[in-house]
Structure formats: structure tokens, C-alpha cells
C-alpha positions in Angstrom: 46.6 89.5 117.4 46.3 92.9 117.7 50.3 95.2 118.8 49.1 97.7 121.7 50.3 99.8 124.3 48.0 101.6 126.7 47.8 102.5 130.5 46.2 99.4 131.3 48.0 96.9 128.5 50.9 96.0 126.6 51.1 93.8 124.1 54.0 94.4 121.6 57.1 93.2 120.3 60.8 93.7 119.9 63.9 92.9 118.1 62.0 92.7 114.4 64.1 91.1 111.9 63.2 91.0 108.2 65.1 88.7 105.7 64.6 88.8 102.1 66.3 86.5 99.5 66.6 85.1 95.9 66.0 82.2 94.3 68.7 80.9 91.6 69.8 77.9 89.7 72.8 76.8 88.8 73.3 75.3 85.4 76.7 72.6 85.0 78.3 73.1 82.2 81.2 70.9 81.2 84.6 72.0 81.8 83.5 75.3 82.5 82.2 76.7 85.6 78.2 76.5 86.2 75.8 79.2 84.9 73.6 81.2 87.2 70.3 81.8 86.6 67.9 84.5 88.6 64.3 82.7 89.0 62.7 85.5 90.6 62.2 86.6 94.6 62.2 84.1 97.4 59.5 84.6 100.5 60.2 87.1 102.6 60.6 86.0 106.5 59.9 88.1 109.8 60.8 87.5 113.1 60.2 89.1 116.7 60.1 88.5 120.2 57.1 89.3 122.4 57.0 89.4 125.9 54.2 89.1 128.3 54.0 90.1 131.6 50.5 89.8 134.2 51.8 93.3 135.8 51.1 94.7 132.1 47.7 93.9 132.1 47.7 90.8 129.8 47.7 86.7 130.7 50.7 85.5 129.5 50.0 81.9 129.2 46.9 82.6 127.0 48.4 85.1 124.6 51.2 82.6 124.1 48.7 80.2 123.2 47.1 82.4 121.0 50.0 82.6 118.7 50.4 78.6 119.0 46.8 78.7 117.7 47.7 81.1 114.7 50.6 78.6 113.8 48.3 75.4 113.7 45.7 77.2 112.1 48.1 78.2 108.9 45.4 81.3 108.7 47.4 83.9 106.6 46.6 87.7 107.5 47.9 91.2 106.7 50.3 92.0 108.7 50.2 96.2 110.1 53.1 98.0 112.0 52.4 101.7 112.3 49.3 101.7 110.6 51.5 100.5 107.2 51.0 97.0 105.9 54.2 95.3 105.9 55.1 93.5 102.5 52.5 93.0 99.2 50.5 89.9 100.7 50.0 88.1 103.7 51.9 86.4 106.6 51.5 83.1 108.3 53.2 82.6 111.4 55.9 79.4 110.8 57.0 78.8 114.1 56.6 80.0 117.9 58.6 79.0 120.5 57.5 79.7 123.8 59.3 80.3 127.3 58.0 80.5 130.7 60.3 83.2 132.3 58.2 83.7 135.8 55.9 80.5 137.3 54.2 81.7 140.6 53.2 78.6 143.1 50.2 78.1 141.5 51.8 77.3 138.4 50.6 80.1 136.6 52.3 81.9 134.2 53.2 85.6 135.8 56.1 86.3 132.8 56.3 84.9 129.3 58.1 85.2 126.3 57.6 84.1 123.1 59.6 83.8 119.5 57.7 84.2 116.4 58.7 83.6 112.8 56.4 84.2 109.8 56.6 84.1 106.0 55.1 86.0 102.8 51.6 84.4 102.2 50.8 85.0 98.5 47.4 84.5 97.8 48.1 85.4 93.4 
């Protein structure tokens, strides 16, 4: 899925969250209070929002299935804000959650929202 804005589109995100943590071990010891011991970087995790709206030039129901697709697919890809790649590797999106904002009387989908979480792919 490709982030754009134009006259006639937008397709974007907001409220980007990055989390990184460690991984460590705890070694008991007895009598004495457990040893730590650093195991090296956990995977990174994103998240973001995305909204779609039909007055913005995109389907909302369809792009929300697109990133149901990406999820089920566990395709990993490089992942480019700003024209800089974010992270070393890869992403794979974890987990969307979708919500259906704005349902016309068609049942159609005019306004859309969707969650996204993904994690470091590392392909090494």
C-alpha cells in the first residue's frame, strides 16, 4: 500500500507510534537476588491509524481490505516514510482492526478507519 496525498486522493496515516525493546534473562541465584543478562534487541513494533473517506477519493471498504489481505498474506516489505526506509529490514503487518465510521443505505462504506500494527521482519 502505497501513503499519498494528492488533489484527487488521500491515503495516509496518523498517530505513528514506534516501540522498541530488549530482551533479557534473569538468572536465580540462591539467596541472592537474580542476575540479569542482556540477550540482544527485541523486534521493533509500529503502529498507526488510517482513515478513509469516499469524499477523498479512495473506497474505504476496499483499502481496509487491502490491509486485512497484507495481514493474512504475512508478506514482509520495506517499509518508506518520507522517502527514508524505516528500520534495517522489513515489516509485516500483525494486526488490523477495522471500523466502519459512516454506512450509507446501501450499506456501503462512505468512512472507514482502520488500526494497524506491524513488526521488524528480519530476513538475516
Amino acid at each position: 500500500m502505497i501513503f499519498e496525498v494528492t488533489h484527487e486522493k488521500v491515503r495516509t496515516f496518523d498517530e505513528l507510534t514506534r516501540s522498541a525493546t530488549a530482551r533479557w534473562s534473569k538468572h536465580e541465584r540462591f539467596g541472592q537476588k537474580p542476575r540479569s543478562e542482556f540477550l540482544g534487541p527485541d523486534l521493533d513494533s509500529i503502529s498507526f491509524k488510517m482513515r478513509f473517506d469516499a469524499q477523498y477519493g479512495v473506497n474505504p471498504k476496499s483499502e481496509m481490505d487491502k490491509l486485512l489481505d497484507l495481514c493474512r498474506s504475512g508478506k514482509a516489505d520495506t517499509l518508506i516514510i518520507g522517502g527514508t526506509p524505516i528500520g534495517r529490514d522489513q515489516w509485516v503487518i500483525t494486526s488490523v482492526k477495522q471500523s466502519w465510521t459512516a454506512v450509507d443505505n446501501q450499506g456501503r462504506v462512505i468512512v472507514g478507519t482502520a488500526d494497524v500494527t506491524m513488526e521488524e521482519y528480519m530476513r538475516k
